[in-house]
N, C-alpha and C positions, 0 to 999 in steps of 0.2 A: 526159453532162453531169458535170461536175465536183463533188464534193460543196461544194465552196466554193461556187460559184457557183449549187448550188441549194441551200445554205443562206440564202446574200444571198439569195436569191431568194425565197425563203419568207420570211426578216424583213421583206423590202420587201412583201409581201401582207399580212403582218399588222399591219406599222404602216398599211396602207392600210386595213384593217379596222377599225382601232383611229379612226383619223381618220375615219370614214363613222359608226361608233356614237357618236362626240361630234358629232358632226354632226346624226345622228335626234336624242341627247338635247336638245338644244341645242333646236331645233325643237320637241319634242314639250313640252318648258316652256313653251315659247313660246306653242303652240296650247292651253294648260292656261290660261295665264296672262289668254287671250283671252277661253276659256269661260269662268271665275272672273268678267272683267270681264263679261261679257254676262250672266251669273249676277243681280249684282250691279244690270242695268240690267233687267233683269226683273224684278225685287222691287220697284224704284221704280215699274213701273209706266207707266215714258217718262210725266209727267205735263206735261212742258213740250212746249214749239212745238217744239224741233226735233227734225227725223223722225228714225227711227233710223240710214238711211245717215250723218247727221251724226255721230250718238254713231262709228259704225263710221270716219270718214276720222280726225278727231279723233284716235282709238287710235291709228290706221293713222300718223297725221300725228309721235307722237310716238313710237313706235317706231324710224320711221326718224332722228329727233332722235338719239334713244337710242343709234343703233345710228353715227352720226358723231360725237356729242361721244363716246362713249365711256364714258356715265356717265348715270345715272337719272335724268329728268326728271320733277319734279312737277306734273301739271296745273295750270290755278286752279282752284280749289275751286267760283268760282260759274260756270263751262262746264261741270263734269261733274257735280259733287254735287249735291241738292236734298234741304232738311229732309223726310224722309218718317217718321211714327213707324214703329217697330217693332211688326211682329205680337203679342200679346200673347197668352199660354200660356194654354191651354182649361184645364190642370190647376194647381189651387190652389199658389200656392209652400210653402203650409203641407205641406201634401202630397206634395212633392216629397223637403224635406227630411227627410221621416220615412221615409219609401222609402229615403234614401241612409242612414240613422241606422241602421236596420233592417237593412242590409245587410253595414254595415260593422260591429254585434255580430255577426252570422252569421261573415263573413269572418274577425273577430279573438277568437271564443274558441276557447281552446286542446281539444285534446282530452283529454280524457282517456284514454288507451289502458289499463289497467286495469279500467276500467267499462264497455269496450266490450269486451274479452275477458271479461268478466263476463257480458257479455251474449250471449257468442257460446257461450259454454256453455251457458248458459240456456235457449238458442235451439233445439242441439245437444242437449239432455237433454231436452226437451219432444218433439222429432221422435223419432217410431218407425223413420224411413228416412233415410238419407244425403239431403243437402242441396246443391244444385250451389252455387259461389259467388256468382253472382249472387243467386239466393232469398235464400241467407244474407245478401249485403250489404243489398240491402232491408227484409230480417225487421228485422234489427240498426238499420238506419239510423231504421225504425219508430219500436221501441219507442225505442230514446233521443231520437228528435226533432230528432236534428242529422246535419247534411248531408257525408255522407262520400265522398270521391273512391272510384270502384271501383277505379284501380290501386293506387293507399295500399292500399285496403284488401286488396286481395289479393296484392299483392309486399312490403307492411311490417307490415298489422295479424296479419293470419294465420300467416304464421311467427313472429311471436313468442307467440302466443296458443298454438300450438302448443310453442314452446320452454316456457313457463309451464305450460303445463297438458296434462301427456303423454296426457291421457284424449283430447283433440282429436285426430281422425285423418281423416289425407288417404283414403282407403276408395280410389277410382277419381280421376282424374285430373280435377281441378274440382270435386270430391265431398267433400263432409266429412260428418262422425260424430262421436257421442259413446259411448267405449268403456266399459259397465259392469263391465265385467268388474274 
């Protein structure tokens, strides 16, 4: 075979590949779009007379609408919708928002990286034995009370606690010390 013609030939597979995966996606919205609806007629609770094959032709019925005009059709609102309230939260809204308030000083104050190599000496001068960096990050995360990523802290806190303070030493690999000498 010709390399041309088994180059065409491989493009013509692969637009054919490409036209079958817009084809699942297409479909698999589709089937997304159904569950969502059925989602939605579950929570009502189907509290009216008609059965649910009805609610299912109905979809079915405007789909294919959908799918000849070429363009989104709106059900009526009184064939598919029914006033149903909303579930209402077991957990207090006061509550809620103090959880989010709480989380969000957590998330936005800054660190201090100073006070935490302060404290990695401290931590480090108190021990008689090398410290692998895990124990270290939790001792440290302890005593200050705030909530430190372990790779921060061991790819950016630690080397520079180290540049600062030459008494900090790597001893074993994950291991740190504090050198009195």
């Amino acid at each position: 075979m010709e390399i041309s013609k088994e180059k065409e030939h491989i493009y013509t597979l692969m637009r054919d590949i490409t036209e079958e995966r817009r084809k699942l996606t297409e479909m698999y919205y589709d089937l997304k779009m159904r569950l969502d609806e059925l989602n939605k007629l579950e929570k009502k609770e189907l509290l009216s007379d008609i059965p649910l094959e009805g609610y299912v032709q109905l979809f079915n019925d405007q789909r294919r609408i959908e799918e000849v005009a070429g363009k989104k059709v709106v059900p009526d609102k009184k064939e598919v919708e029914r006033k149903v309230e909303e579930p209402k939260s077991v957990i207090p809204k006061k509550d809620i928002e103090k959880a989010k308030d709480e989380e969000n000083v957590k998330r936005n104050t800054n660190l201090n990286v100073d006070k935490v190599i302060g404290t990695i000496s401290h931590v480090l001068k108190e021990s008689s034995v090398m410290i692998s960096t895990r124990d270290l990050h939790e001792k440290v995360q302890k005593t200050l009370g705030v909530s430190i990523g372990f790779h921060n802290f061991r790819n950016n806190i630690l080397p520079k606690a180290r540049r600062k303070n030459s008494r900090i030493v790597q001893s074993v690999r994950g291991h740190y010390e504090y050198k009195t000498e």
